[in-house]
C-alpha positions in Angstrom: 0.0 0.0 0.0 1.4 3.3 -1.0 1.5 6.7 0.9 -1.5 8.9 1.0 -3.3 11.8 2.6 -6.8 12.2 3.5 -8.5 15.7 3.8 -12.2 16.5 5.0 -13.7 18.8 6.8 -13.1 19.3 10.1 -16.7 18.3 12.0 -20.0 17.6 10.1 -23.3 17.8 11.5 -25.8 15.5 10.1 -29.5 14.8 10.3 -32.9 16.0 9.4 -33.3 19.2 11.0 -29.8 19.7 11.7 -29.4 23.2 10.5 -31.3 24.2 13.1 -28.0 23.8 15.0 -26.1 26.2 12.8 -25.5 28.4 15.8 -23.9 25.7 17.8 -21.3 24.9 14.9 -20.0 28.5 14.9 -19.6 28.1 18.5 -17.7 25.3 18.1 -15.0 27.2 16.8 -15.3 30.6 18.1 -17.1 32.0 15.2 -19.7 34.8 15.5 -19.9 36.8 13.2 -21.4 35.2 9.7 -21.8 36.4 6.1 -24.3 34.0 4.2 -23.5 33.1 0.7 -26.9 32.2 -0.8 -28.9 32.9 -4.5 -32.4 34.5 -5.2 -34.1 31.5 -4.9 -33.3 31.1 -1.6 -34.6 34.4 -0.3 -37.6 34.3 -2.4 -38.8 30.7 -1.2 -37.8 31.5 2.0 -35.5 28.8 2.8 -33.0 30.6 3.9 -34.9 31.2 7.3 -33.8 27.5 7.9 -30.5 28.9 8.3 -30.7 32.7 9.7 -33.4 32.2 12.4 -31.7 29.9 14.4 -28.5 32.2 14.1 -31.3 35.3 15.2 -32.4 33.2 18.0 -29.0 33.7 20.1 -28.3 37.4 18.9 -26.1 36.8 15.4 -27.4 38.7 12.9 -26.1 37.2 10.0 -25.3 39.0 6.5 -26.5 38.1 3.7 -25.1 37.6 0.2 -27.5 36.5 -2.5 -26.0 37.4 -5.9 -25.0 34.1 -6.9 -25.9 32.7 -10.0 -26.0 28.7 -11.4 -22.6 28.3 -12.7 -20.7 30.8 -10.9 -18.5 33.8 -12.8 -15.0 35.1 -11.5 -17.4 38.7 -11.8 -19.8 37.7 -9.1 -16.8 36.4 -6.6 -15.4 40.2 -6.8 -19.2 41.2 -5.9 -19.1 39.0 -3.1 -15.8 39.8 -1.6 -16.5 43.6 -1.8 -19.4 42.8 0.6 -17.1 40.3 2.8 -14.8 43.0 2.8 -17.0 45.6 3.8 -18.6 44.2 6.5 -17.1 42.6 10.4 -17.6 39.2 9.2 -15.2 36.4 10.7 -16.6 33.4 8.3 -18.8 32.4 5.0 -21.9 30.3 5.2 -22.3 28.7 1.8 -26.8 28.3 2.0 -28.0 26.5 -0.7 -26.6 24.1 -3.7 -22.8 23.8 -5.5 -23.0 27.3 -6.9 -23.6 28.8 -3.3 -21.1 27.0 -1.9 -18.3 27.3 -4.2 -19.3 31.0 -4.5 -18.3 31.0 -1.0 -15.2 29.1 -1.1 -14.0 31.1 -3.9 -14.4 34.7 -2.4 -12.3 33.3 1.3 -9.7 32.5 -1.7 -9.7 35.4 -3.4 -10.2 37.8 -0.2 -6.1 36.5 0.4 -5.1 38.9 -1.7 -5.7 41.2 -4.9 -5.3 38.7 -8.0 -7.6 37.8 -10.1 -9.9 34.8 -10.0 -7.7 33.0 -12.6 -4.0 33.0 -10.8 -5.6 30.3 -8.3 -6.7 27.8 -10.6 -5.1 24.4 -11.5 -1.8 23.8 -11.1 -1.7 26.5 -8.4 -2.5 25.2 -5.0 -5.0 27.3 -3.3 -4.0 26.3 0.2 -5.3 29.5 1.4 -8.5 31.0 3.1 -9.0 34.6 4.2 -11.9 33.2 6.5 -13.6 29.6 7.2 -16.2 28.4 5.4 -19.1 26.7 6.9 -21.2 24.8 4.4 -24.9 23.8 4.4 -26.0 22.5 1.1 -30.0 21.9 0.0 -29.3 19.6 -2.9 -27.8 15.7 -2.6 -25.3 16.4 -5.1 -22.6 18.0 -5.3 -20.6 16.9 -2.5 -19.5 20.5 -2.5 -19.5 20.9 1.4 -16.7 18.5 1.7 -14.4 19.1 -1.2 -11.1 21.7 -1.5 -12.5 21.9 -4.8 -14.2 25.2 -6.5 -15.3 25.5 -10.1 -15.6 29.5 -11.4 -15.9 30.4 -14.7 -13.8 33.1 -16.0 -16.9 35.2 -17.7 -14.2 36.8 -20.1 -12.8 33.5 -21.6 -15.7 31.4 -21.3 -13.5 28.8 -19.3 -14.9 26.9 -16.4 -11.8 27.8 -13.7 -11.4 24.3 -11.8 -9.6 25.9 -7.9 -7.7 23.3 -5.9 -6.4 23.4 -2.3 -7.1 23.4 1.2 -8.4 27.3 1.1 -11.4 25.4 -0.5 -12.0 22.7 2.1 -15.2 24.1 4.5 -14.2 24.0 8.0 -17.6 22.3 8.5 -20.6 21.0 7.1 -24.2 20.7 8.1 -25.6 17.8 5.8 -29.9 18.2 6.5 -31.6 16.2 4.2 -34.9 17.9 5.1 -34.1 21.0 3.3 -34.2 18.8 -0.2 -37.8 18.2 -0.5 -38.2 21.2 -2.4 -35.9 20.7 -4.9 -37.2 20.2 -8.6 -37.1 16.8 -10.5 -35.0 17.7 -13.0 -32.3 18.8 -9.8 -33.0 15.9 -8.2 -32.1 13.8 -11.1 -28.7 16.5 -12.7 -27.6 16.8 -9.0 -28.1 12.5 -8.1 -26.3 11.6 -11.2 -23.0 14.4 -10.6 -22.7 12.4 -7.0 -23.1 9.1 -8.7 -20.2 10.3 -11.2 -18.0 11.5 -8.0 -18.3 8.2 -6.4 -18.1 6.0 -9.7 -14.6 8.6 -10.7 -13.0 8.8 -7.5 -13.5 4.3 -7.3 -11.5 4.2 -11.2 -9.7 7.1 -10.8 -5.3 6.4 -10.6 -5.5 8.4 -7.8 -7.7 6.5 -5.6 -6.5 5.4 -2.2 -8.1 2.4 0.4 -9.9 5.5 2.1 -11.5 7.2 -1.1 -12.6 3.4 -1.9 -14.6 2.6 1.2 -16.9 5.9 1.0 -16.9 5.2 -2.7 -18.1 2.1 -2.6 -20.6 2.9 0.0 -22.1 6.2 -2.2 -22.6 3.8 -5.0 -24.6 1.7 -3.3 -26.6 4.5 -1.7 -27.3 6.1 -4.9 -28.0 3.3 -6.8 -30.3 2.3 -4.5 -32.0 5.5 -3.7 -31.8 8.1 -6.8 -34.9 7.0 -8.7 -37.3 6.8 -6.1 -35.9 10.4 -4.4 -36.5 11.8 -8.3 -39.9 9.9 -8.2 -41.4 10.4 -4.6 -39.6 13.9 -3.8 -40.5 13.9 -0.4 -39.7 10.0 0.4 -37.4 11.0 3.5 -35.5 7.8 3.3 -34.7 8.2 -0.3 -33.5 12.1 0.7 -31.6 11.2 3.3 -29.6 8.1 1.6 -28.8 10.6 -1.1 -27.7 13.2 1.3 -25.1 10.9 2.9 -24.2 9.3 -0.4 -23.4 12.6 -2.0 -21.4 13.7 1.0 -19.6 10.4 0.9 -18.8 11.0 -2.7 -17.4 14.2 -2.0 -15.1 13.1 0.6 -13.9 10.3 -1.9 -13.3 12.4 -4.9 -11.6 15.1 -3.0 -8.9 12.6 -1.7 -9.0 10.3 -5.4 -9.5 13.1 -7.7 -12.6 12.9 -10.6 -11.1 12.0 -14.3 -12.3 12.3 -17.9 -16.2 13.2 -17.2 -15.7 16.0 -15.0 -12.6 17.0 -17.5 -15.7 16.9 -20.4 -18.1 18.5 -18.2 -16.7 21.5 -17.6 -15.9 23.3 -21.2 -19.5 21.8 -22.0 -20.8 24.2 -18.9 -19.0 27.0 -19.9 -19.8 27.2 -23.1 -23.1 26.4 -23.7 -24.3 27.1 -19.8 -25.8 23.3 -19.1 -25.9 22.9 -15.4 -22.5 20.9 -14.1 -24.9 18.0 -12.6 -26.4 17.7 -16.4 -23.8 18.0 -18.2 -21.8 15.0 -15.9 -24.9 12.8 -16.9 -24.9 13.6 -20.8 -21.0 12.2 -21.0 -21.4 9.1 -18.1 -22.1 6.5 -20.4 -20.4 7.3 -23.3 -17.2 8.0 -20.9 -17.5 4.8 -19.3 -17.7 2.9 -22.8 -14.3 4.6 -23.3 -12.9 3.6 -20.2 -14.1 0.1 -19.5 -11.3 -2.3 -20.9 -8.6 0.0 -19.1 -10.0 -0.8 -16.1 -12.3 -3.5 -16.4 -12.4 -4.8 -12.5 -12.8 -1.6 -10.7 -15.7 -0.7 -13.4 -17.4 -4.3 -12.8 -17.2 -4.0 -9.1 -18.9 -0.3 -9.4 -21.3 -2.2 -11.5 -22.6 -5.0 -9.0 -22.3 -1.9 -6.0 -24.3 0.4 -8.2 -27.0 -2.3 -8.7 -26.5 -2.8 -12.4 -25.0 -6.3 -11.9 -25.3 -9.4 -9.9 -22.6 -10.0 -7.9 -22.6 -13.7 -9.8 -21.8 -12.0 -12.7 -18.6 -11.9 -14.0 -16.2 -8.9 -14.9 -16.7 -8.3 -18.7 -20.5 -8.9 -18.2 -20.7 -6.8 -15.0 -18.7 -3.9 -16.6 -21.3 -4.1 -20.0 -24.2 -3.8 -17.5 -22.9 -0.6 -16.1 -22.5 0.7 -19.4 -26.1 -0.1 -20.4 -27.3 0.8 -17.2 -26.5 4.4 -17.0 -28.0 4.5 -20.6 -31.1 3.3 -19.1 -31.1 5.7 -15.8 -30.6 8.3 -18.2 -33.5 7.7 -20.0 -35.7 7.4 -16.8 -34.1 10.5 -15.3 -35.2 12.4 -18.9 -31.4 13.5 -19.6 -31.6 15.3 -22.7 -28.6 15.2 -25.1 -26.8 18.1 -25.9 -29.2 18.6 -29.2 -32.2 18.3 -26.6 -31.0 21.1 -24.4 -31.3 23.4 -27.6 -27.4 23.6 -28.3 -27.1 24.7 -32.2 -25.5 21.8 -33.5 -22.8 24.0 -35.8 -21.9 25.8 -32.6 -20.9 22.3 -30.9 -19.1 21.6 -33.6 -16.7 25.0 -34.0 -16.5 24.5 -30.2 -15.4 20.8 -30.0 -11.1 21.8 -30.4 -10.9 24.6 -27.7 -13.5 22.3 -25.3 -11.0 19.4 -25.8 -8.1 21.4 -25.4 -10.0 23.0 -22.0 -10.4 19.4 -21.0 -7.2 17.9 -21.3 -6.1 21.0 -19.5 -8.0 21.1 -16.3 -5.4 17.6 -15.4 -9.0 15.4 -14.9 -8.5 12.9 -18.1 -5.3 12.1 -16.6 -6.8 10.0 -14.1 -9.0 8.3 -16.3 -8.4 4.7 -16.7 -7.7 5.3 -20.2 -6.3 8.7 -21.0 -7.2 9.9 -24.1 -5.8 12.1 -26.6 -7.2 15.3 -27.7 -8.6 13.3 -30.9 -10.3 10.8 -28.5 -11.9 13.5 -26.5 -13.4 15.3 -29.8 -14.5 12.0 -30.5 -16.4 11.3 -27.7 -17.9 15.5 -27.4 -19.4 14.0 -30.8 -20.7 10.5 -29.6 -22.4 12.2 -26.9 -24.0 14.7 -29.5 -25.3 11.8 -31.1 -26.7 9.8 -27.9 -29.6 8.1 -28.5 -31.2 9.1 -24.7 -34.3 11.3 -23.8 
């Protein structure tokens, strides 16, 4: 067994109705004085009560920043760390789903000092925080709240910035599955199927330790087990909570093992043509595994039987071919669109598919892959998954 590390946050409160208990996590840690990182929709529904009342209750009155947006820009992080900087605040809460939260991270990154958004991404180590963050998260999904990762896009380049390092790692999390039963079907499904592809990525990835395998393992079998009836009964609480402690496992995987060639597709794909991250994952998943299987054919089997696609009678090559055909099929139920369906011109995709590949290969993902493909190979695949036969 070789040498690794293993990073998470430092305490994590879960349980339905936990976030009640936001005020008791600050304590923990001497914090009092909060700035919450949240979007529109979260003030307009009212959700984000959950999180300032309780803090109201003992005296914090809490600051609010709500001008996130899906897919976060390097332009709204300067917003937000005007505001951090303008106020007495001693940490971030990150309210609400990925873009929330790595909003959050992003602006303790960038409030170190007076570069731009761009000088911390990939292959410089972001180790540094100006001030903790404290992450709650409302979707079972991203796995955000327990990741040193942060994805920003440069609004000027159309690049999707991937931000590695400990300055990204939330000092805590509070993981409430109640605060998920609102969340819309077609989030439900985007944000199941991005924590399917962290656990399935960090379990094949070349990077992956004993650690990153157990909670792998485990969020595949949560998932698989749980994703269609949470996207068909939204407020089945076992279903919600399952996927709350899967995607939560599979951040704490892929954050020690690293994600690989989907997330290294995804990314140019949200840029570019603005598809949610979670959607964007599922589109590529099968056609990504295909590529990958016979590189690593027993680590894809064994995802196969956890997932629930195989039996665990069945043997490798037939295991492996079930996953394959079996995220096809959860696509199709979950009423993933292709990249046509989402209303991407086709002749845009096409002039796009050399700088997205060249994005890809850049961000250091596909390296991890299995099989590590070639910029040819990646083109290749942007234009398999054009031509997908799912919903």
């Amino acid at each position: 067994m070789s040498d690794f590390t293993i990073v998470a946050p430092r305490f994590i409160q879960v349980g339905g109705g936990s976030v009640a208990l936001v005020a008791d996590v600050l304590a923990k840690f001497g914090l009092s004085r909060p700035l919450v990182v949240t979007d529109p929709f979260m003030v307009k529904s009212g959700l984000v009560e959950r999180c300032l009342a309780p803090l109201a209750k003992v005296g914090i009155k809490a600051g609010v920043f709500s001008d996130t947006i899906p897919e976060p820009t390097d332009t709204v992080v300067v917003a937000g760390v005007a505001v951090m900087r303008a106020g007495n605040y001693d940490c971030l809460i990150g309210f609400g789903g990925g873009s929330p939260i790595d909003t959050a991270k992003a602006m303790a990154i960038l409030a170190t000092g007076d570069k731009p958004m761009s000088a911390y991404k990939v292959p410089f180590a972001a180790d540094f925080a100006a001030m903790p963050v404290i992450a709650i998260p409302t979707t079972g999904g991203t796995g955000s709240e327990a990741t040193r990762f942060t994805v920003i896009t440069d609004a000027a380049r159309d690049e999707k910035m991937l931000i590695s390092g400990l300055g990204a790692l939330p000092l805590a999390a509070i993981v409430d599955y109640e605060l998920t039963f609102s969340v819309p079907k077609r989030t439900t499904a985007d944000t199941g199927v991005d924590a399917l592809s962290h656990a399935l990525e960090a379990y094949v990835s070349k990077r992956a330790t004993p650690f990153s395998d157990a909670l792998a393992v485990s969020a595949m079998a949560l998932i698989g087990a749980n994703l269609r009836t949470a996207y068909h009964e939204p407020t089945n609480a076992a279903a919600r909570e399952a996927m709350m402690l899967g995607s939560m496992q599979a951040g704490i995987a892929f954050t020690n093992a690293s994600v690989a060639l989907v997330h290294g597709m995804s990314r140019p794909i949200g840029a570019h043509f603005h598809v949610p991250h979670g959607l964007s994952n599922a589109m590529l998943l099968p056609a990504v595994t295909r590529f990958g299987l016979a590189a690593g054919l027993a680590r894809y089997a064994e995802a196969s039987r956890r997932i629930g696609f195989a039996g665990v009678g069945d043997d490798d090559d037939t295991a492996a071919s079930k996953l394959a055909d079996g995220l096809d099929a959860l696509n199709a139920e979950l009423s993933v669109p292709t990249p046509r369906g989402f209303g991407i011109d086709p002749a845009v995709w096409e002039a796009k598919l050399d700088l997205m590949a060249d994005q890809a290969l850049a961000s250091g993902s596909p390296g991890n892959n299995p099989r590590v493909p070639d910029k040819g190979e990646i083109v290749a695949l942007y234009r398999a998954v054009w031509a997908a036969n799912s919903a």
